[in-house]
SETOR-338236 format. One record per residue (C-alpha): residue number from 1; residue in one letter; x, y, z. Coordinates in nm, 3 decimals, padded with zeros to 5 digits. Layout:
N
   roro   pati         u         v         w
    NUM      A         X         Y         Z
...
end
This chain:
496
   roro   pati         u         v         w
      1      X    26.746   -01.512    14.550
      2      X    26.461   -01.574    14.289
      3      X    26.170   -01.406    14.401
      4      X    25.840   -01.493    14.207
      5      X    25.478   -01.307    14.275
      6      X    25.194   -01.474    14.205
      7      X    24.963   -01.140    14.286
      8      X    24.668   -01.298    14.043
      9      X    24.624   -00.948    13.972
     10      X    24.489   -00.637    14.133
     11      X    24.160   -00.761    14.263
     12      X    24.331   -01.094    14.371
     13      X    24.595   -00.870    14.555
     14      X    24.324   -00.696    14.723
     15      X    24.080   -00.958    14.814
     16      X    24.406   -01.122    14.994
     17      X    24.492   -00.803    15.181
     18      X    24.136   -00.743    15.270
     19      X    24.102   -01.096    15.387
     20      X    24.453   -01.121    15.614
     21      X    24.356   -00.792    15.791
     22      X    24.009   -00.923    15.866
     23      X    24.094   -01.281    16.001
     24      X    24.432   -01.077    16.193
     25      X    24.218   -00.873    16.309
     26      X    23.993   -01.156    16.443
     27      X    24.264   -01.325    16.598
     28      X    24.364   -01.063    16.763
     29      X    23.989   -00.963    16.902
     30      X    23.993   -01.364    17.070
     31      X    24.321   -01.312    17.190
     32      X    24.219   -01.047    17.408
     33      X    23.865   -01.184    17.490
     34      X    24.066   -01.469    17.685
     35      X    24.297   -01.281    17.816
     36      X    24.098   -00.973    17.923
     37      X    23.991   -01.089    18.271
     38      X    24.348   -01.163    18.380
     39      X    24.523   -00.952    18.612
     40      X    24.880   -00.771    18.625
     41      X    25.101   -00.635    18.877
     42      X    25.394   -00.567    18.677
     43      X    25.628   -00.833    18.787
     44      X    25.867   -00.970    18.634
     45      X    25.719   -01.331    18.666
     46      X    25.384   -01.139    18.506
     47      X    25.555   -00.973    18.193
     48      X    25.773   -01.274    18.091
     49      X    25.639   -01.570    18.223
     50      X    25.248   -01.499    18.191
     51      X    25.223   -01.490    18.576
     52      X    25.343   -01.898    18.556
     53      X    24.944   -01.968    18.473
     54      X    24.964   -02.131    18.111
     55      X    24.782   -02.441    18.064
     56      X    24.952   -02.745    17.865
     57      X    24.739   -02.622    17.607
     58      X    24.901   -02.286    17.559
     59      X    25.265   -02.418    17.658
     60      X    25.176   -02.618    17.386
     61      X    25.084   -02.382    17.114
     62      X    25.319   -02.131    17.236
     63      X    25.638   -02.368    17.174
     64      X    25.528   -02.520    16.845
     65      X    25.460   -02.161    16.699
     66      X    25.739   -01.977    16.867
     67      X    25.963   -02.258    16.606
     68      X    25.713   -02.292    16.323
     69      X    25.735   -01.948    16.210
     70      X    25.811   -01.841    15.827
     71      X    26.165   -01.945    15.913
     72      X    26.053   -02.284    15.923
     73      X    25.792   -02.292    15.626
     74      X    25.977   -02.111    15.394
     75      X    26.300   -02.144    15.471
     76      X    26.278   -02.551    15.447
     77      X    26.045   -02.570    15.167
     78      X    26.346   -02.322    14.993
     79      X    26.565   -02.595    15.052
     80      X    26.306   -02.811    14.786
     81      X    26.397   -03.131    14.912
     82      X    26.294   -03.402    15.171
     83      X    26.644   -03.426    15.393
     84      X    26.509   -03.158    15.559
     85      X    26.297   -03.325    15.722
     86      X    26.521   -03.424    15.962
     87      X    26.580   -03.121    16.130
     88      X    26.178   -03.158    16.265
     89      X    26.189   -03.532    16.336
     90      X    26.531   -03.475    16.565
     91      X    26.343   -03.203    16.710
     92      X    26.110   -03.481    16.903
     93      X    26.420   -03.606    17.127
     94      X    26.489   -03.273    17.185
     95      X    26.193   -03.165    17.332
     96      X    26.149   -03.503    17.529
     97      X    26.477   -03.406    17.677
     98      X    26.343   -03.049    17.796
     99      X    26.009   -03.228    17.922
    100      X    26.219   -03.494    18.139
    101      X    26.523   -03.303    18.210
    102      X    26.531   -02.930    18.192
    103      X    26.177   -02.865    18.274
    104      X    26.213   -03.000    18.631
    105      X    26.552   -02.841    18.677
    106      X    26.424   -02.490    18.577
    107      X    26.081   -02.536    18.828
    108      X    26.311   -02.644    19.112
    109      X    26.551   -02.359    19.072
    110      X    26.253   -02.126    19.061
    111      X    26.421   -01.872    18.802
    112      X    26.285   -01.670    18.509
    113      X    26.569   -01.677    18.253
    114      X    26.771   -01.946    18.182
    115      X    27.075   -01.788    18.262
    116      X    26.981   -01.740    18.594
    117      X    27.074   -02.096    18.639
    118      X    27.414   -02.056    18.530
    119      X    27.463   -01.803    18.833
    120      X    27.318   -02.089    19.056
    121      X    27.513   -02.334    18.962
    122      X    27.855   -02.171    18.917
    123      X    27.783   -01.922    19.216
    124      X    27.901   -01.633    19.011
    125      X    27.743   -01.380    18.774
    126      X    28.005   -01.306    18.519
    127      X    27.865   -01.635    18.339
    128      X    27.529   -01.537    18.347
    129      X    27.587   -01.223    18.187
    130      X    27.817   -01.352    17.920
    131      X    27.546   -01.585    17.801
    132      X    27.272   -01.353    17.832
    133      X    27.449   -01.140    17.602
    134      X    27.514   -01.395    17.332
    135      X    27.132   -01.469    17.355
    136      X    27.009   -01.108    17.290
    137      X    27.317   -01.067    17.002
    138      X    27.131   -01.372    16.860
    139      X    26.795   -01.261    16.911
    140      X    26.855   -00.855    16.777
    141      X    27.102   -00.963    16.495
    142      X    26.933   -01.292    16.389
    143      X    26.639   -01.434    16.465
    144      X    26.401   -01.125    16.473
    145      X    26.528   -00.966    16.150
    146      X    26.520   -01.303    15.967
    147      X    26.161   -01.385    16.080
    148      X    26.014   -01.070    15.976
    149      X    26.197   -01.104    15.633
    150      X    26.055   -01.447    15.556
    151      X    25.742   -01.381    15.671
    152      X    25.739   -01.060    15.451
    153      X    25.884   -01.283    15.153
    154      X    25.592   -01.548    15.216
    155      X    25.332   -01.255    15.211
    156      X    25.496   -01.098    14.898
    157      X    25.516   -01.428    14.716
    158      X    25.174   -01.543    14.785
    159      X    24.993   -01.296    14.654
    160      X    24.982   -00.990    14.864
    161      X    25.224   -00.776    14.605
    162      X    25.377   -00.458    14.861
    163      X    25.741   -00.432    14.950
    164      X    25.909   -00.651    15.161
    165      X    25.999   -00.344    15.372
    166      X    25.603   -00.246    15.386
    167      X    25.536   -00.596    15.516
    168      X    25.783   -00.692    15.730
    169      X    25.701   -00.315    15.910
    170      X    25.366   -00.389    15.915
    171      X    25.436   -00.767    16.102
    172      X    25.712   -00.568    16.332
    173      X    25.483   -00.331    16.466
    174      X    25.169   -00.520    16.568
    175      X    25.413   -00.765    16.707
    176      X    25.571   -00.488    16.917
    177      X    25.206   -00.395    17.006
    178      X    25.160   -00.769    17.140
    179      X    25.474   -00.765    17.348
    180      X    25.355   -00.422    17.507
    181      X    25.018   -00.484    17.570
    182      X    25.016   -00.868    17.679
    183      X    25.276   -00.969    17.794
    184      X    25.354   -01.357    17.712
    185      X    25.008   -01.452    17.832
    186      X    24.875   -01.243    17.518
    187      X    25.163   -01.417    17.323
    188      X    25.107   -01.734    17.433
    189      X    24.747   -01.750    17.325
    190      X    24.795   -01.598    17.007
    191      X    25.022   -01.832    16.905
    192      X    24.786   -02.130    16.977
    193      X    24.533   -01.972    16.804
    194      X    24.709   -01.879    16.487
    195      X    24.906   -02.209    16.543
    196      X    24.573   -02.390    16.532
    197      X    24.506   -02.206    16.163
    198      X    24.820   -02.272    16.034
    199      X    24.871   -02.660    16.089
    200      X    24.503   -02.701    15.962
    201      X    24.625   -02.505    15.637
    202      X    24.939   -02.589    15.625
    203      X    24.838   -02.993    15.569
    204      X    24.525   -02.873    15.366
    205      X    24.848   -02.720    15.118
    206      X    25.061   -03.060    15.160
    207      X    24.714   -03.244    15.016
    208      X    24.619   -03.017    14.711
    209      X    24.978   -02.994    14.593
    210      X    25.030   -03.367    14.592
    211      X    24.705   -03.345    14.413
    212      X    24.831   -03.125    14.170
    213      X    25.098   -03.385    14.061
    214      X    24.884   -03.658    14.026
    215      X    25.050   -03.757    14.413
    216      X    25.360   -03.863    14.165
    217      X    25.586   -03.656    14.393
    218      X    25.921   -03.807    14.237
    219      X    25.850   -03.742    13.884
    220      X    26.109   -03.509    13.730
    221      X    26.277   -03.455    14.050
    222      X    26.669   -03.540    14.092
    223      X    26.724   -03.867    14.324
    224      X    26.912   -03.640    14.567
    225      X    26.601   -03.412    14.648
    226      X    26.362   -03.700    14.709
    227      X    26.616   -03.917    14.947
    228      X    26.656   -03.886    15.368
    229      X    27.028   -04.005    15.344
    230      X    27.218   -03.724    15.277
    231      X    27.555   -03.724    15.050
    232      X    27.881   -03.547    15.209
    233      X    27.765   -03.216    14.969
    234      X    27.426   -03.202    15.094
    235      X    27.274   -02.949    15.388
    236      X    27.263   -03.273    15.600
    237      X    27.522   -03.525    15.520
    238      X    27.335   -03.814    15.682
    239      X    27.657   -03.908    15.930
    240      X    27.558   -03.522    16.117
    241      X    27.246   -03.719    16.275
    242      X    27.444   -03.878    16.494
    243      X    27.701   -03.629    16.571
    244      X    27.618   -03.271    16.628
    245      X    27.207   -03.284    16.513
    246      X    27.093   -03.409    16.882
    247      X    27.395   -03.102    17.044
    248      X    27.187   -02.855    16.863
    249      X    26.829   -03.013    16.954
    250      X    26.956   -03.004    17.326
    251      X    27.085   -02.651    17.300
    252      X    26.743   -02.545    17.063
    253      X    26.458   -02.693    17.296
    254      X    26.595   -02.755    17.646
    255      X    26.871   -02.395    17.700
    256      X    26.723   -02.202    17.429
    257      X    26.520   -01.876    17.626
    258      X    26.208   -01.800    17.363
    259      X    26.133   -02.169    17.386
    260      X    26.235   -02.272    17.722
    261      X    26.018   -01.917    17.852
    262      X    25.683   -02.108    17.715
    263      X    25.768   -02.434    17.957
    264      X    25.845   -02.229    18.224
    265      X    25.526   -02.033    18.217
    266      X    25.274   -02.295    18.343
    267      X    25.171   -02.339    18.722
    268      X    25.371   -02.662    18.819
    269      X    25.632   -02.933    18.679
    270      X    25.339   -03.148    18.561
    271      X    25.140   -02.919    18.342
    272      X    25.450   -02.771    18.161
    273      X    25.518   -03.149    18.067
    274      X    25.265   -03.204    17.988
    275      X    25.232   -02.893    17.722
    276      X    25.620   -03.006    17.590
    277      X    25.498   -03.334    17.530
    278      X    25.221   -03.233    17.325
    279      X    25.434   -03.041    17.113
    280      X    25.643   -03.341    17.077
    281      X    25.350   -03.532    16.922
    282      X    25.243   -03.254    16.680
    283      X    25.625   -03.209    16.557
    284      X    25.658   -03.551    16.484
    285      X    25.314   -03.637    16.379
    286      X    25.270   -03.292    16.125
    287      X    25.602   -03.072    16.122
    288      X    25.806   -03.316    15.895
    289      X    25.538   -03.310    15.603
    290      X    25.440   -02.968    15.556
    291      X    25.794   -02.812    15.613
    292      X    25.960   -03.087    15.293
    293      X    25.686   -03.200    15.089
    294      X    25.538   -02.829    14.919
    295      X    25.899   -02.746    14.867
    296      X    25.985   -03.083    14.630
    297      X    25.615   -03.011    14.490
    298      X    25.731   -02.651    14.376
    299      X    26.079   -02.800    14.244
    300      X    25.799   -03.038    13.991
    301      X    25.593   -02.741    13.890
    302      X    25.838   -02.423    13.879
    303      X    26.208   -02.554    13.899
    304      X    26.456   -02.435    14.167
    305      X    26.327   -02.123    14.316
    306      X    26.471   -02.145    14.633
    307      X    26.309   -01.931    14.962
    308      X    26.074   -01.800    14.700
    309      X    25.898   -02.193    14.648
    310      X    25.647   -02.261    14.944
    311      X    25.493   -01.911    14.890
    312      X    25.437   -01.980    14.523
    313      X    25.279   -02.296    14.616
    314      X    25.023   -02.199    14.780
    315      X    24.975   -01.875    14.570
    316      X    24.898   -02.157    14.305
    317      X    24.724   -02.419    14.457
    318      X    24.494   -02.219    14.688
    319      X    24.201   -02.000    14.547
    320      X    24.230   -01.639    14.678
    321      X    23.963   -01.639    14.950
    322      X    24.154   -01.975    15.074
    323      X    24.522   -01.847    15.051
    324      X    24.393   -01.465    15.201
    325      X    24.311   -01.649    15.526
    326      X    24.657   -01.877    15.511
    327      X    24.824   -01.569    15.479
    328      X    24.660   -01.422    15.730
    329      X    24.753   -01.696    15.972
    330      X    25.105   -01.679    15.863
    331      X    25.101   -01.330    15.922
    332      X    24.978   -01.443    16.278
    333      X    25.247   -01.697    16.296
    334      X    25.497   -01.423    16.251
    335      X    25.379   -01.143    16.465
    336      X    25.319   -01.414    16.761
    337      X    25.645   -01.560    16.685
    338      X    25.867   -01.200    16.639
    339      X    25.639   -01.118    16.996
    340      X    25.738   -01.406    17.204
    341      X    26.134   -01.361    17.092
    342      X    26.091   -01.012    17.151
    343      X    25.915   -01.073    17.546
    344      X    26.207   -01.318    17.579
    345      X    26.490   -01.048    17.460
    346      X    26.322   -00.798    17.698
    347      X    26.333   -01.020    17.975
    348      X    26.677   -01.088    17.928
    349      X    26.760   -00.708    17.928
    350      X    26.561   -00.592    18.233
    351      X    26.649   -00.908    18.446
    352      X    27.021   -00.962    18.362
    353      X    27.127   -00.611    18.268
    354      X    26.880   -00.336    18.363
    355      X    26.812   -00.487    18.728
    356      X    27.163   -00.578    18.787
    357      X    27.376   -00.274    18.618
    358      X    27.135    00.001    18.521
    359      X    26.871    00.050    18.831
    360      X    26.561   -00.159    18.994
    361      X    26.292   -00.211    18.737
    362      X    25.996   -00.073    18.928
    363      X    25.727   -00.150    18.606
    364      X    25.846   -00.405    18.345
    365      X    25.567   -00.348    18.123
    366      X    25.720    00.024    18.104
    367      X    26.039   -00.124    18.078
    368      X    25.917   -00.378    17.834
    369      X    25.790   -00.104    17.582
    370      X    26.087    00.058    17.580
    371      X    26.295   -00.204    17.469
    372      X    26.053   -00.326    17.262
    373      X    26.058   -00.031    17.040
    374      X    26.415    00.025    16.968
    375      X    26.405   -00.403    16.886
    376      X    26.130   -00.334    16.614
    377      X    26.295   -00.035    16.449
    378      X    26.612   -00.257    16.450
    379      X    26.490   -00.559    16.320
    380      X    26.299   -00.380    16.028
    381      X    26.611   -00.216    15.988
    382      X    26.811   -00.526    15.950
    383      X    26.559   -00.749    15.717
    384      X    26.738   -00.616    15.391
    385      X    27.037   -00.821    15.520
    386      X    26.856   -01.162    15.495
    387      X    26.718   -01.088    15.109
    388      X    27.067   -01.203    14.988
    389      X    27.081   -01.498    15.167
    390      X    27.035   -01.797    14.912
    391      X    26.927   -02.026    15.220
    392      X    26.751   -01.862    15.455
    393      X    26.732   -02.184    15.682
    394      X    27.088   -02.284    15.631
    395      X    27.199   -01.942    15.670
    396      X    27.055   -01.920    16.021
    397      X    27.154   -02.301    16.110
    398      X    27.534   -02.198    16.040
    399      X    27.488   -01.837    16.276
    400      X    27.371   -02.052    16.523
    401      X    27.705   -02.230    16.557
    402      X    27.827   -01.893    16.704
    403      X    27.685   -01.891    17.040
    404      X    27.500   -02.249    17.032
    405      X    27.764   -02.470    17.097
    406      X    27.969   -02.222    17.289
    407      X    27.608   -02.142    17.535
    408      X    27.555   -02.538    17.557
    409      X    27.938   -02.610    17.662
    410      X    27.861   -02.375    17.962
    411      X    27.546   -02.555    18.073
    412      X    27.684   -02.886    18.026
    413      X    28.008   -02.840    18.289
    414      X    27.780   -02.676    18.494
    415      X    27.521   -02.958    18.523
    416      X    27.774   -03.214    18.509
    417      X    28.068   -03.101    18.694
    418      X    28.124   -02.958    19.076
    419      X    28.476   -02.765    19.174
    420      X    28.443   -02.553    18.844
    421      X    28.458   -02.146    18.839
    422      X    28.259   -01.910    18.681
    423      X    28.545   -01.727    18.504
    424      X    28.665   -02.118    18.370
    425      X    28.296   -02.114    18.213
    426      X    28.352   -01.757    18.037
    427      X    28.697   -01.896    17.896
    428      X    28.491   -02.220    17.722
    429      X    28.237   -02.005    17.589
    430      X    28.487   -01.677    17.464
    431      X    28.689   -02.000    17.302
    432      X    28.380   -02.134    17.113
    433      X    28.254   -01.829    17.016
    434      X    28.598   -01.778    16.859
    435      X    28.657   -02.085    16.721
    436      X    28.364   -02.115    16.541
    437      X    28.382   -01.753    16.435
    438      X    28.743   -01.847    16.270
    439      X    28.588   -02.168    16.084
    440      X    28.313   -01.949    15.918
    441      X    28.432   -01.626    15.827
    442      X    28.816   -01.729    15.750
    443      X    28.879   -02.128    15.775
    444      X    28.574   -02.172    15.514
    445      X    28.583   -01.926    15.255
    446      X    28.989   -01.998    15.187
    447      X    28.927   -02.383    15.197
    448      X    29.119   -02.452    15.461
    449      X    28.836   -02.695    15.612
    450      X    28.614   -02.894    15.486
    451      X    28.434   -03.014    15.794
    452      X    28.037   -02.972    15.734
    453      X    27.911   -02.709    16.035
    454      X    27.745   -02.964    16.184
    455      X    28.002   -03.192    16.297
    456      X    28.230   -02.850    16.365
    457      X    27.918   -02.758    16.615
    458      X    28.077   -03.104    16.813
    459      X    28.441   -02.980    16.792
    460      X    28.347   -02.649    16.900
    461      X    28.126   -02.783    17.215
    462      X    28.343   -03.059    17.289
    463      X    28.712   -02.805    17.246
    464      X    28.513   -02.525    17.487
    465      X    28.419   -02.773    17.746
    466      X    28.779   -02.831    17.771
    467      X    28.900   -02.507    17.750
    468      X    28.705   -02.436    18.054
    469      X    28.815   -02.747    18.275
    470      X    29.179   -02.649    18.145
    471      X    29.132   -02.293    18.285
    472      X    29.018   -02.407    18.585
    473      X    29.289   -02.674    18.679
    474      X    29.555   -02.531    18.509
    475      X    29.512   -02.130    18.542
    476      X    29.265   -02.135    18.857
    477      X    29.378   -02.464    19.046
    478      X    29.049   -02.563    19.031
    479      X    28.959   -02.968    19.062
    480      X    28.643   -03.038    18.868
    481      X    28.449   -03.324    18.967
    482      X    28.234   -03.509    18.705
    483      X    27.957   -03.544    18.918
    484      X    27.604   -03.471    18.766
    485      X    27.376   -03.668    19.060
    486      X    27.611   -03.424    19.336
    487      X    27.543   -03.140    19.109
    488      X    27.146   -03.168    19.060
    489      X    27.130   -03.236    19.465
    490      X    27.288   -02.908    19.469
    491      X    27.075   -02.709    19.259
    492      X    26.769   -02.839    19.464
    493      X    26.931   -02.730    19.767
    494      X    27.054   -02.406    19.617
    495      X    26.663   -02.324    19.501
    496      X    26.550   -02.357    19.809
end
């Protein structure tokens, strides 16, 4: 991976360091002047869903961060070209499909995790557990170590010239110190404010770099970085949109738990909506531009840098005060994003395993700091993995496959079928899991497919959907019903 600084020397170094403690530091001081005055009794509703009192506001800010982290900013803008764009715009249905679907579901079932559903619905636990599990193996392995790392790589290439082991400790442990002190509530309203910061800056960076190409964005630059209809070679081949790109919006916004915590978090069905839908305008109004257009930019100006390009960007196009405080709201971004998956992970733990295998939880912010400990020291530990990575956004798109499709296939015969078995669920998702595995790590790398991961994200949900209504009829003698109206009147009636 090409990895350029742009330090601007010593003093440049240090006015930026100076500059992202200072405004971190004032983040931090607002997030706990509005949060000071709230109350905790050490529930778990407290701890992971911010006592269910977040207004749209937050929900809002709280989703749109929790997903435009460093993963999203660099890891697109790496990518140096506009098709991926479309991974933001197909992220609007996605979250209009939480706000009209999912989010009433998950208020009338009155649960905390998302998996807690899955025990509803297929009236046994074995499910639940399976799925939590593939969540926090996602979550530990993944998504924390690879948000730490870009965020460290963003810092390092914008200036701020430390190891990426320095920073992405640094980011780890004030996240950890978020998690254990607030809660979600404290996450929550970090993230809006450091959201608010970064959106502002973030367009500010999309303007001065068209700017500094005369806002001639397609001189010099091959045909195939500038188009939105991707070839059968490219990261999206432009047939994916309408194959498994909406599976993996459903699965990322509406069964996903760091998102899905934020929507669950607010008093009633209405205001949670209403937050989802605001993040819906804002992702399809701002996300598309600033996660595409700095990355074709950098291709103009320094060539094909990959994961190292949106960083450089700004390290050139912003003066030092200016890119000190971006940094320091990307630094924000992180450590509110690396919190919230953290709050969900614990939550996961002390509500699916702890409570139900280990012992009653009687304080889950003691639990909470626990867990949230040995997370941080793992995910530092882990961020050297990601440096390799050429794509660090295509990297993590093709992990997903493992337990996406595989998680979705278990919520979608459980929604939409009646007369099915828990253990028939655990054979669909063990068969994805699998199946998916076998395409990556063997199929792939001999050549024996050639199917882009996209469309094998449909084969694998569509194959473990039917491997669990197989199971059931054939191994169980089971009769599923397709019957989603029967099965939603149930779920009311099973919430109470």
């Amino acid at each position: 991976m090409s990895q350029v600084v742009m330090s601007g020397g010593t003093g440049g170094s240090l006015i930026q360091i100076a500059i992202c403690l200072g405004v971190t530091a004032v983040i931090g001081l607002v997030t706990w002047l509005t949060i000071r005055r709230e109350k905790h009794d050490g529930s778990r509703k407290d701890v992971y869903l911010a006592g269910g009192k977040l207004s749209w506001l937050f929900v809002a800010g709280a989703i749109t961060l929790t997903n435009l982290s460093t993963d999203q900013l660099v890891g697109m803008n790496g990518n140096q070209m506009l098709l991926l764009a479309w991974w933001e715009i197909s992220g609007f249905i996605g979250l209009l499909i939480l706000a009209f679907v999912f989010v009433p579901i998950y208020y009338r079932s009155g649960v905390t995790t998302v998996t807690e559903l899955l025990e509803q619905r297929y009236g046994g636990g074995g499910i639940r557990t399976l799925v939590s599990a593939l969540f926090l193996f996602g979550m530990v392995l993944i998504y924390l170590p690879a948000g730490l790392y870009s965020g460290a790589l963003f810092l390092k290439t914008a200036g701020i010239d430390l190891p990426l082991l320095v920073l992405a400790g640094f980011l780890g442990v004030v996240a950890a110190a978020y998690t254990m002190a607030g809660g979600l509530r404290a996450v929550a309203v970090m993230e809006t404010y450091a959201g608010i910061g970064v959106l502002a800056i973030a367009v500010l960076i999309v303007v001065l770099a068209l700017n500094a190409v005369d806002w001639d964005i397609a001189r010099g630059v091959p045909a195939e970085r500038l188009t939105m209809v991707g070839g059968a070679d490219s990261p999206i081949p432009f047939h994916t949109l309408f194959t498994g790109m909406i599976f993996i919006q459903i699965y990322y916004w509406s069964t996903n738990q760091p998102i899905t915590q934020k929507a669950m978090a607010a008093p009633n069905v209405r205001e949670a909506q209403k937050g989802v839908l605001a993040a819906a305008v804002v992702r399809i109004l701002i996300i598309p531009a600033i996660v595409v257009i700095p990355g074709v930019v950098a291709y103009q100006l320094f060539g094909d840098i990959d994961d190292a390009a949106y960083g450089r960007l700004v390290g050139a196009v912003l003066p030092p005060w200016l890119s000190g405080i971006f940094a320091a709201a990307i630094a924000a971004a992180v450590i509110a994003h690396t919190a919230a998956v953290m709050n969900a992970a614990v939550g996961l733990y002390a509500v699916d395993f702890h409570e139900k295998f280990v012992a009653k939880v009687e304080s889950h912010w003691r639990l909470s700091s626990i867990v949230t400990v040995l997370l941080t020291i793992s995910s530092i530990a882990l961020v050297p993995v990601f440096a390799s990575a050429k794509s660090i956004i295509n990297l993590l798109q093709q992990l997903n496959g493992l337990s996406s499709m595989p998680i979705l296939s278990a919520f979608a015969v459980g929604l939409l079928f009646t007369g099915v078995e828990s253990r028939a669920a655990i054979i669909g998702v063990l068969w994805g899991f699998a199946f998916y595995a076998a395409y990556t790590f063997i199929a792939l790398p001999l050549g024996a497919v050639t199917l882009h991961y996209i469309d094998m994200m449909v084969v694998t949900l569509v194959t473990s959907i039917l491997a669990a209504l197989a199971f059931n009829r054939f191994v169980l003698g089971g009769r599923a019903t397709f019957a989603p109206r029967s099965a939603f009147a149930q779920r009311v009636a099973g919430a109470g």
